[in-house]
TIMARNU-274467 format. One record per atom (N, C-alpha, C): atom name; y, x, z. Coordinates in nm, 2 decimals. Layout:
TIMARNU-274467
tilum = CA | yy = Y | xx = X | zz = Z
...
//
This chain:
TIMARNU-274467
tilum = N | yy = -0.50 | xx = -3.36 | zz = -1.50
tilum = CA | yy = -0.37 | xx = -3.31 | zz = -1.55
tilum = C | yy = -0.26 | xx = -3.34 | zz = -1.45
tilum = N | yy = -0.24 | xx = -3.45 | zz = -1.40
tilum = CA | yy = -0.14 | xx = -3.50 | zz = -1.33
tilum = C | yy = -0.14 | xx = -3.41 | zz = -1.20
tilum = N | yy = -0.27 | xx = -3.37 | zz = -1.11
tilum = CA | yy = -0.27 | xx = -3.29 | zz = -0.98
tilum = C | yy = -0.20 | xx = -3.16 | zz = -1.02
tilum = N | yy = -0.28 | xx = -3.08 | zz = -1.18
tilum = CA | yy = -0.24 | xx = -2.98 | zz = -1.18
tilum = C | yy = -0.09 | xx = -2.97 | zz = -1.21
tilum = N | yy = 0.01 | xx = -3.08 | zz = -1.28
tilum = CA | yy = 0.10 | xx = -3.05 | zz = -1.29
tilum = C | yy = 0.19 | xx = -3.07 | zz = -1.14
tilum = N | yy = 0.12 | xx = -3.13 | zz = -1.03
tilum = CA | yy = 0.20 | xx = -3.15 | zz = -0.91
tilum = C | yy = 0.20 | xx = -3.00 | zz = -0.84
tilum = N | yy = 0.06 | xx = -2.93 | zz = -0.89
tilum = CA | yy = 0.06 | xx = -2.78 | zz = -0.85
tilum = C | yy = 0.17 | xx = -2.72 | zz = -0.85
tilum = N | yy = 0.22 | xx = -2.71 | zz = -1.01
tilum = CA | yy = 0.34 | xx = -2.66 | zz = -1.09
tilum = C | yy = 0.47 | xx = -2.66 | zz = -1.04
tilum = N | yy = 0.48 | xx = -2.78 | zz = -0.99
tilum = CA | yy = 0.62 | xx = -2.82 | zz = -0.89
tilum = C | yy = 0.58 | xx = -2.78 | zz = -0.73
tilum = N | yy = 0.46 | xx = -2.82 | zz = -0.66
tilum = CA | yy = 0.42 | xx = -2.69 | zz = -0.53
tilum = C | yy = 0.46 | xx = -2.55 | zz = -0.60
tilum = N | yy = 0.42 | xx = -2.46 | zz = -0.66
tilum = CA | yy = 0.43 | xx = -2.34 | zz = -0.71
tilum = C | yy = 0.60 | xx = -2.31 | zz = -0.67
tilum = N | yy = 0.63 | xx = -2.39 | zz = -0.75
tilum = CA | yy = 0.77 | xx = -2.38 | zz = -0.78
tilum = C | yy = 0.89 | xx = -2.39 | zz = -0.61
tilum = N | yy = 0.84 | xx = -2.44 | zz = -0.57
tilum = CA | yy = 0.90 | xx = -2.47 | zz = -0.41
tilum = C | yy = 0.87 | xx = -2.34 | zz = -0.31
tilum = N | yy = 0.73 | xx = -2.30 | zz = -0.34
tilum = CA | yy = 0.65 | xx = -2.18 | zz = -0.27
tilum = C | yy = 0.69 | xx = -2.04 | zz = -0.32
tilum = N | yy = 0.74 | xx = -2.06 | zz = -0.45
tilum = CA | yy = 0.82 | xx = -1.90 | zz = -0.49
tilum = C | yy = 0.96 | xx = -1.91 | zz = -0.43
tilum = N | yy = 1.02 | xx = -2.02 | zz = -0.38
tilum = CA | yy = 1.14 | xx = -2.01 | zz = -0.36
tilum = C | yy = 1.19 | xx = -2.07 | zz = -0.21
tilum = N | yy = 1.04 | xx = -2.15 | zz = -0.14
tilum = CA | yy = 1.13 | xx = -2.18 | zz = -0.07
tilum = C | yy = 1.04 | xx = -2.14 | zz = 0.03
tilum = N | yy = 0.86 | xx = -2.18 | zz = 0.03
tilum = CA | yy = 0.80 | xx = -2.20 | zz = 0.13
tilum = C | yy = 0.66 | xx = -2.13 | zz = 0.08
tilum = N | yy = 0.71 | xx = -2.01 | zz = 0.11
tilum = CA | yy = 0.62 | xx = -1.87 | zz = 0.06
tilum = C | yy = 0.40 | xx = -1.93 | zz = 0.14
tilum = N | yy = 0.45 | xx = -2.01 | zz = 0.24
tilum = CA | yy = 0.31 | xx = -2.01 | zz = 0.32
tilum = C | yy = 0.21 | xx = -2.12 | zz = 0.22
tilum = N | yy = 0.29 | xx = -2.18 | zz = 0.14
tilum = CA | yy = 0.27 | xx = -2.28 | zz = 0.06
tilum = C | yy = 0.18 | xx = -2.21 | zz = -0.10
tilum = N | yy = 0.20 | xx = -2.06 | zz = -0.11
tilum = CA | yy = 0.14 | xx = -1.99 | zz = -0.26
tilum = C | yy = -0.03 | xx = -2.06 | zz = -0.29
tilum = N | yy = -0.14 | xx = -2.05 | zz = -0.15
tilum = CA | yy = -0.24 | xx = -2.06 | zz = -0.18
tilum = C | yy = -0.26 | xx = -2.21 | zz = -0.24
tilum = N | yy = -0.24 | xx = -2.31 | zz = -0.15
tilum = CA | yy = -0.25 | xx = -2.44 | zz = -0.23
tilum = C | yy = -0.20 | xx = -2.42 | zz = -0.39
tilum = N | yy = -0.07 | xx = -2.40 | zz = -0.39
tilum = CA | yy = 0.01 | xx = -2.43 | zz = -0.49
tilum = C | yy = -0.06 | xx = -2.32 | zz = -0.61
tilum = N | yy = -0.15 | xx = -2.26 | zz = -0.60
tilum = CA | yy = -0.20 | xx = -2.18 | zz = -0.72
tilum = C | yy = -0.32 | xx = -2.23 | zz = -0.74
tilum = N | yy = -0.38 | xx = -2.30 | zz = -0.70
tilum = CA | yy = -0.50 | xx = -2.38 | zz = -0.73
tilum = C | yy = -0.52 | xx = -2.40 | zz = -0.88
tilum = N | yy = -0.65 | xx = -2.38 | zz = -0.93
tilum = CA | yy = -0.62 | xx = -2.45 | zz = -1.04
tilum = C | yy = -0.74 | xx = -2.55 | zz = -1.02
tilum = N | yy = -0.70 | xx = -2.68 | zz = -1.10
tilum = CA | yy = -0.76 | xx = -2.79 | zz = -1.15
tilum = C | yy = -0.78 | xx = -2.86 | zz = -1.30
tilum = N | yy = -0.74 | xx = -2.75 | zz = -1.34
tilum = CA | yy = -0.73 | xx = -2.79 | zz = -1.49
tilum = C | yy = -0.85 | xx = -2.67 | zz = -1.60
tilum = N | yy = -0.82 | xx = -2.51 | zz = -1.60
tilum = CA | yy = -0.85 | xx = -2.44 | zz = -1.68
tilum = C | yy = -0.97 | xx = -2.36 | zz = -1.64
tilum = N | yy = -0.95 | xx = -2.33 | zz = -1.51
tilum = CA | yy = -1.02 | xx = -2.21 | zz = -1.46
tilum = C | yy = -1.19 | xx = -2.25 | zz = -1.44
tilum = N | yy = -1.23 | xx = -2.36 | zz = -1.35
tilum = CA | yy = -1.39 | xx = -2.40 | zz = -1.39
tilum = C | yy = -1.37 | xx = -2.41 | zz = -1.54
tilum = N | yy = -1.33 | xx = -2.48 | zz = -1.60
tilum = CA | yy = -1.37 | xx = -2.50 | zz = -1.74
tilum = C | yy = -1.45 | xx = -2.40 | zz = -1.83
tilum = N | yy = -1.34 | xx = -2.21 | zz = -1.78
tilum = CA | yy = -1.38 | xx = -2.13 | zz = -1.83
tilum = C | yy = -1.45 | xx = -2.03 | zz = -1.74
tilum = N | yy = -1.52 | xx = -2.10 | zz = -1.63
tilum = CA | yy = -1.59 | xx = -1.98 | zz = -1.56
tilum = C | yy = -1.62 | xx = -1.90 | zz = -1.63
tilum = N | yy = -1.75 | xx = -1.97 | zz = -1.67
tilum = CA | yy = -1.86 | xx = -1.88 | zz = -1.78
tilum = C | yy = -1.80 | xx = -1.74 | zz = -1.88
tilum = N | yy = -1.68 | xx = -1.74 | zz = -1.90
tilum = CA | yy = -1.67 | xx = -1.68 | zz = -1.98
tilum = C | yy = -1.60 | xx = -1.58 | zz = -1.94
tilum = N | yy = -1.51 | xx = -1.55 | zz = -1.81
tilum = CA | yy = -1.50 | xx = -1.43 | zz = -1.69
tilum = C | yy = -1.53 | xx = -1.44 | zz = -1.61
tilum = N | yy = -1.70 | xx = -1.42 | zz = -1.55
tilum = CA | yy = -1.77 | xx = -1.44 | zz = -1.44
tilum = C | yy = -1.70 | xx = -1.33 | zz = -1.34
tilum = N | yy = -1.63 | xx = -1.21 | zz = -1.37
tilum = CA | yy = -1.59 | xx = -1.15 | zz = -1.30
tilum = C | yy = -1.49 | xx = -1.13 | zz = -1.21
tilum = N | yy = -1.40 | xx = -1.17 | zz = -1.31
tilum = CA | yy = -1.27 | xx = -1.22 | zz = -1.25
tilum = C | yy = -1.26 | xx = -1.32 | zz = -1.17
tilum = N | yy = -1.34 | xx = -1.46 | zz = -1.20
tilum = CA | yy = -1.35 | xx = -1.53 | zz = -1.16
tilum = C | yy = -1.42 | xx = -1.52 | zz = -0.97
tilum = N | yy = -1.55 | xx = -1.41 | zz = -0.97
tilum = CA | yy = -1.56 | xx = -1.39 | zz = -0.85
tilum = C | yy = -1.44 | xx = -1.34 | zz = -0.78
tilum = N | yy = -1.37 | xx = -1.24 | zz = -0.84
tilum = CA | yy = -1.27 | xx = -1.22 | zz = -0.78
tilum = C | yy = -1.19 | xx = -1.27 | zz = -0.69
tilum = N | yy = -1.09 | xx = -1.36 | zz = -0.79
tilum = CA | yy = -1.04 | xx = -1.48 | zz = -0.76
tilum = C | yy = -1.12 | xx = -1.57 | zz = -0.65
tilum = N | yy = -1.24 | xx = -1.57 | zz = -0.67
tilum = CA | yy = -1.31 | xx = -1.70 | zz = -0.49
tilum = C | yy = -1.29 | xx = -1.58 | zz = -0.41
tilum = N | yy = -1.35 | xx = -1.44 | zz = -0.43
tilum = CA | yy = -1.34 | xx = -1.37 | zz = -0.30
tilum = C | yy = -1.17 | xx = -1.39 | zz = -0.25
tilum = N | yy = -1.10 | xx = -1.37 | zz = -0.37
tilum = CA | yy = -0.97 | xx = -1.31 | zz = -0.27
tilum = C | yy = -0.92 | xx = -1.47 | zz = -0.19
tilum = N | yy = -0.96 | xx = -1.57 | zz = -0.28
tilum = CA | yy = -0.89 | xx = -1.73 | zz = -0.22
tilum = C | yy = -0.97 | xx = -1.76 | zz = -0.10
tilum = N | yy = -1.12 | xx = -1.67 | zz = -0.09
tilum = CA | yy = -1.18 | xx = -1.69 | zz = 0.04
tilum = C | yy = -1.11 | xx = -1.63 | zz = 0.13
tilum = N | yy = -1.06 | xx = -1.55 | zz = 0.13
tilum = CA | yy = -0.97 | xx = -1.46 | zz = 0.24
tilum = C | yy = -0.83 | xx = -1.49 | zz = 0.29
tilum = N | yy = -0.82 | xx = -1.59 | zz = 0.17
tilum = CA | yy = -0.64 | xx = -1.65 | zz = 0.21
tilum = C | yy = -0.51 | xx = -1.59 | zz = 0.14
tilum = N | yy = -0.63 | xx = -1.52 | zz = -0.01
tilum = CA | yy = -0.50 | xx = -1.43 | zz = -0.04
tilum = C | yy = -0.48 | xx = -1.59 | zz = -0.19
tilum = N | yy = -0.34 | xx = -1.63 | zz = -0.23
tilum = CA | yy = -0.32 | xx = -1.64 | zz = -0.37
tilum = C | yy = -0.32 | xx = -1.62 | zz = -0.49
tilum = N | yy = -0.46 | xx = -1.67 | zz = -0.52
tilum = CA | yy = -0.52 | xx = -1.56 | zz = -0.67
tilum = C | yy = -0.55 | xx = -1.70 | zz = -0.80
tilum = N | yy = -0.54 | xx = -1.62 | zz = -0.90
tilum = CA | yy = -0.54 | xx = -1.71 | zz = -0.98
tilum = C | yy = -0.58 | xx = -1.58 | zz = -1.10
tilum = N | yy = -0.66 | xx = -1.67 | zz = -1.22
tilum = CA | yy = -0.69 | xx = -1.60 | zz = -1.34
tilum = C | yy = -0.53 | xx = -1.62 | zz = -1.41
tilum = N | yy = -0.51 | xx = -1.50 | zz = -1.45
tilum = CA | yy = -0.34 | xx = -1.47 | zz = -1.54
tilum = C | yy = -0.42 | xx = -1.46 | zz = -1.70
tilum = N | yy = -0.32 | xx = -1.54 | zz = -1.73
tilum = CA | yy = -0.39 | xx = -1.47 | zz = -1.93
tilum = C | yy = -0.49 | xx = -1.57 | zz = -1.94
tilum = N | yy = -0.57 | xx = -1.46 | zz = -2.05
tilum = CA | yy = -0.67 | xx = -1.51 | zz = -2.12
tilum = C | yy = -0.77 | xx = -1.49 | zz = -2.06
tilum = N | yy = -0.80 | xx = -1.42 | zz = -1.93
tilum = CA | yy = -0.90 | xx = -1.45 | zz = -1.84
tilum = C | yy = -0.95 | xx = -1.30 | zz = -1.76
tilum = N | yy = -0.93 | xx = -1.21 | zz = -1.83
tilum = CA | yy = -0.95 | xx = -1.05 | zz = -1.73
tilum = C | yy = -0.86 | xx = -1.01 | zz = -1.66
tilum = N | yy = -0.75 | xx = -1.03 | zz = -1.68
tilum = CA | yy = -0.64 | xx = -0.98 | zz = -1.54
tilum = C | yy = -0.65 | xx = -1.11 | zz = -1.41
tilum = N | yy = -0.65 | xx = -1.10 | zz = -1.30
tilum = CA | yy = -0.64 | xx = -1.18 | zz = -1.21
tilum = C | yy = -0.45 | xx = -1.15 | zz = -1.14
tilum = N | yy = -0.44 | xx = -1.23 | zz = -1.10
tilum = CA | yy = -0.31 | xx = -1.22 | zz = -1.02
tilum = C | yy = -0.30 | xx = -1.28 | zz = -0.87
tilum = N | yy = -0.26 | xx = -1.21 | zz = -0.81
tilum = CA | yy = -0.22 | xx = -1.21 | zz = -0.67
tilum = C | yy = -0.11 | xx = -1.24 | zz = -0.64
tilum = N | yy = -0.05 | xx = -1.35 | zz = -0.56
tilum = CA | yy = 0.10 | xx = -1.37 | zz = -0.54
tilum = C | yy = 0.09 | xx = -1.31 | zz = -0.39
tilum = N | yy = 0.06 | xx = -1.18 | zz = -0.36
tilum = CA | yy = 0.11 | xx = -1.15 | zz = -0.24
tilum = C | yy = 0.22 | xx = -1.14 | zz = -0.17
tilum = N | yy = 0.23 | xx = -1.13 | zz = -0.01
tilum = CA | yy = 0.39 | xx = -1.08 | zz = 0.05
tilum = C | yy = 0.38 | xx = -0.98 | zz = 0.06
tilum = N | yy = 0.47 | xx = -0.89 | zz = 0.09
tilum = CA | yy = 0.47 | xx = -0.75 | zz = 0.12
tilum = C | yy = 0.39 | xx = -0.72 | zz = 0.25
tilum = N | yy = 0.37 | xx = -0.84 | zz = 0.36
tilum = CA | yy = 0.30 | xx = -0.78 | zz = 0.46
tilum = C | yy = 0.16 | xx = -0.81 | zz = 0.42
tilum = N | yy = 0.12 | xx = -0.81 | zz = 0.33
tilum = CA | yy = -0.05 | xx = -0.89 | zz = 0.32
tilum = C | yy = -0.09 | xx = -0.77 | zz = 0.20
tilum = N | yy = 0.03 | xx = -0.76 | zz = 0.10
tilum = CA | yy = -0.02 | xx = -0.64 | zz = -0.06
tilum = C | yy = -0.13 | xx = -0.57 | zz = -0.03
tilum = N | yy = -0.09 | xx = -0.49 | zz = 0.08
tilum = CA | yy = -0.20 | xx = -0.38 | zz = 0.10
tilum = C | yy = -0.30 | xx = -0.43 | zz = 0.10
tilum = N | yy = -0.34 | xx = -0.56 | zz = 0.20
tilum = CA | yy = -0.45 | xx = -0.58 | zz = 0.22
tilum = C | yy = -0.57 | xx = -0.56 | zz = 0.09
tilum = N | yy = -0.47 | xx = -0.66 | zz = 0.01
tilum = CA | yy = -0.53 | xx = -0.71 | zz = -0.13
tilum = C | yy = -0.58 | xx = -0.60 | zz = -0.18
tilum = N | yy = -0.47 | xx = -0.48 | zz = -0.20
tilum = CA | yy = -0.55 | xx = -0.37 | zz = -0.28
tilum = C | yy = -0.64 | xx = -0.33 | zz = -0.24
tilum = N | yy = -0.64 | xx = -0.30 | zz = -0.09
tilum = CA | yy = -0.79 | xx = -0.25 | zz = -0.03
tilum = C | yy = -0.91 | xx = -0.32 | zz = -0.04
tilum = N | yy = -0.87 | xx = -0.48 | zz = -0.02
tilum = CA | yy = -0.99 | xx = -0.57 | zz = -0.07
tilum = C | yy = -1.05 | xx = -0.53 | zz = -0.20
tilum = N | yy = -0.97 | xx = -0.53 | zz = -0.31
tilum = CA | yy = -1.01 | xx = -0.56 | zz = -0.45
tilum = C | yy = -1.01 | xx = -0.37 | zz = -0.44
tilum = N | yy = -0.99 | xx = -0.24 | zz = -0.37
tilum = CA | yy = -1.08 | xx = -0.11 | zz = -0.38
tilum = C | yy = -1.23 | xx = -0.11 | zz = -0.35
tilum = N | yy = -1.23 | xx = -0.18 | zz = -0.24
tilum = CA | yy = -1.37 | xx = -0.17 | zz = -0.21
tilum = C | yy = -1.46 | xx = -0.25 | zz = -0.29
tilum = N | yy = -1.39 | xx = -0.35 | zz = -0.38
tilum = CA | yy = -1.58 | xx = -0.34 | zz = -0.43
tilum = C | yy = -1.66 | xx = -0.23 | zz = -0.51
tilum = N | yy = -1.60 | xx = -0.15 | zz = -0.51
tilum = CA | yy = -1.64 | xx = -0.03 | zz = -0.54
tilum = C | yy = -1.68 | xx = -0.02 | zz = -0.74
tilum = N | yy = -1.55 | xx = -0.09 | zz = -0.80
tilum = CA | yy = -1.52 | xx = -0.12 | zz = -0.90
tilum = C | yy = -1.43 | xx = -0.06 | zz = -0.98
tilum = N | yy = -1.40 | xx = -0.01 | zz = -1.09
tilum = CA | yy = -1.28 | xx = 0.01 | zz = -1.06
tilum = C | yy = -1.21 | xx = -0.07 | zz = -1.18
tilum = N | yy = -1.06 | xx = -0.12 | zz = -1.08
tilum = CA | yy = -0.97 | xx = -0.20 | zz = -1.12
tilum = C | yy = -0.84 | xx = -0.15 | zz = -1.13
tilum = N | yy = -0.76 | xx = -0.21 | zz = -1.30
tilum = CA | yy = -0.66 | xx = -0.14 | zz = -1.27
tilum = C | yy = -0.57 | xx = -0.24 | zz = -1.20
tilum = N | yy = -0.46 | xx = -0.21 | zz = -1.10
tilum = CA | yy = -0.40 | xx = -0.22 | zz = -1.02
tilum = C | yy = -0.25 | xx = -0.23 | zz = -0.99
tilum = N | yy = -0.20 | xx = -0.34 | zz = -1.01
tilum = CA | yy = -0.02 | xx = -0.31 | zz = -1.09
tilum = C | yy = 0.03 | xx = -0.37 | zz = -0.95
tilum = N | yy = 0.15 | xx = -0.32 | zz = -0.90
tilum = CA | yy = 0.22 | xx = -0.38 | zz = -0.80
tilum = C | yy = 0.37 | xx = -0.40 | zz = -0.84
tilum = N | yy = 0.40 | xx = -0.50 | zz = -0.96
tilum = CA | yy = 0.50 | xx = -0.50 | zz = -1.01
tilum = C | yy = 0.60 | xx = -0.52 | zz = -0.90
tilum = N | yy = 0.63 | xx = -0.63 | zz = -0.83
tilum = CA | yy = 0.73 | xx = -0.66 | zz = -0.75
tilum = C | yy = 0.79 | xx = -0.78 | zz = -0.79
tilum = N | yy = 0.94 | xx = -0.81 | zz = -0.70
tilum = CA | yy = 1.02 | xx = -0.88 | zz = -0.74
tilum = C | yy = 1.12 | xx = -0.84 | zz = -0.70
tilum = N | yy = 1.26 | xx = -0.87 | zz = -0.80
tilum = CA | yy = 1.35 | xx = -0.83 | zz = -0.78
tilum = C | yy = 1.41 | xx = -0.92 | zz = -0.72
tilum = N | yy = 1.49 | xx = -0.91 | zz = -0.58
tilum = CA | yy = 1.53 | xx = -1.05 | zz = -0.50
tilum = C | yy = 1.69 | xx = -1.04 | zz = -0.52
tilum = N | yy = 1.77 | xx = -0.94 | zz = -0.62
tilum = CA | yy = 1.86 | xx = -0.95 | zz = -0.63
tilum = C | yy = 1.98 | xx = -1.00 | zz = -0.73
tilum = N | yy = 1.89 | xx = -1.10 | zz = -0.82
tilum = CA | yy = 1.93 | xx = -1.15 | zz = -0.94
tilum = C | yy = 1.97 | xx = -1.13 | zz = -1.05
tilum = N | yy = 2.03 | xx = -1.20 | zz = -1.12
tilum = CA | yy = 2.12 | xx = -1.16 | zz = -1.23
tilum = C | yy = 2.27 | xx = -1.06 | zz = -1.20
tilum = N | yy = 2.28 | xx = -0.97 | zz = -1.26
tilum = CA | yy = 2.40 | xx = -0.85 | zz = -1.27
tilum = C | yy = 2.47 | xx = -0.87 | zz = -1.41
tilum = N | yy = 2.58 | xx = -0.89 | zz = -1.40
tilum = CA | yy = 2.70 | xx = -0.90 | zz = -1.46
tilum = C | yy = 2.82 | xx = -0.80 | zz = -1.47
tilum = N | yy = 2.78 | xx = -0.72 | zz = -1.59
tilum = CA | yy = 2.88 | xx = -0.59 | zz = -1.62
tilum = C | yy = 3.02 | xx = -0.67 | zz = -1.72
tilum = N | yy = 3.11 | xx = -0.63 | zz = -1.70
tilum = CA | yy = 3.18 | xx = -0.63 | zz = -1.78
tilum = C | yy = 3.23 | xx = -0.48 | zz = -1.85
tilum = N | yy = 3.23 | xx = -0.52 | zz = -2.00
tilum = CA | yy = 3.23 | xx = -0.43 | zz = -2.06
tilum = C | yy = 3.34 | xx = -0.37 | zz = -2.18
tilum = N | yy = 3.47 | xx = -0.30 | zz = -2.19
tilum = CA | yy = 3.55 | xx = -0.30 | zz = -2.27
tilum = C | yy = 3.49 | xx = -0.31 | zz = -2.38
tilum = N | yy = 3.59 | xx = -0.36 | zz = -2.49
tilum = CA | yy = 3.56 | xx = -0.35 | zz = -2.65
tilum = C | yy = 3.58 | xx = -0.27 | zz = -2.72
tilum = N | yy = 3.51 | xx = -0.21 | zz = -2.82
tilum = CA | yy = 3.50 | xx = -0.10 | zz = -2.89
tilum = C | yy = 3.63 | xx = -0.10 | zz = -2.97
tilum = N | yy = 3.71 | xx = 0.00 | zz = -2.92
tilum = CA | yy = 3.82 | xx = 0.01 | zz = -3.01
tilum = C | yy = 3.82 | xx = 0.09 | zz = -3.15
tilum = N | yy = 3.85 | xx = 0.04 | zz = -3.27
tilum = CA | yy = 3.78 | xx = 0.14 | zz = -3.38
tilum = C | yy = 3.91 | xx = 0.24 | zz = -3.38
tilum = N | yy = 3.84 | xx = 0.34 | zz = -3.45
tilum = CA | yy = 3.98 | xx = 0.45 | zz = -3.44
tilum = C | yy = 4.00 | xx = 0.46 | zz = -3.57
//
């Protein structure tokens, strides 16, 4: 428990400071053997992609996997995870690098 929570604080430096740092810092040590058995699939997944150097980790309750890709590497991953000739659905949410937005807004004048 103690390693995996030092992950938590790696994680946390590697989203923000020291992006080369994702693969260590997504390790798990706590959940993921525990539950192999029970998404054999994903879970290959996840070795294939962590064999290649991408940052993967089981998301949820154990069928979505997640990828903390960069934008120079994303594609890779997709093409990795097309070819097993599987099909996967495929989300490339993003991140928004531009923060919180602050409208100010007049008050409803009643008539």
């Amino acid at each position: 428990a103690v390693r995996q929570s030092a992950r938590a604080a790696l994680l946390t430096h590697a989203l923000t400071t020291d992006p080369t740092l994702l693969l260590d810092a997504t390790q798990d040590w706590l959940h993921q053997e525990y539950r192999r058995a029970s998404y054999p699939t994903s879970m290959a997944a996840v070795d294939l992609l962590r064999s290649l150097g991408h940052p993967a980790t089981v998301s949820g309750a154990g069928p979505s996997v997640v990828v903390l890709a960069l934008r120079g590497t994303a594609d890779s991953v997709v093409a990795e995870a097309r070819s097993w000739g599987r099909e996967w659905r495929i989300l490339r949410p993003g991140v928004d690098t531009d923060g919180l937005h602050v409208r100010e807004v007049s008050p409803t004048v009643p008539a």
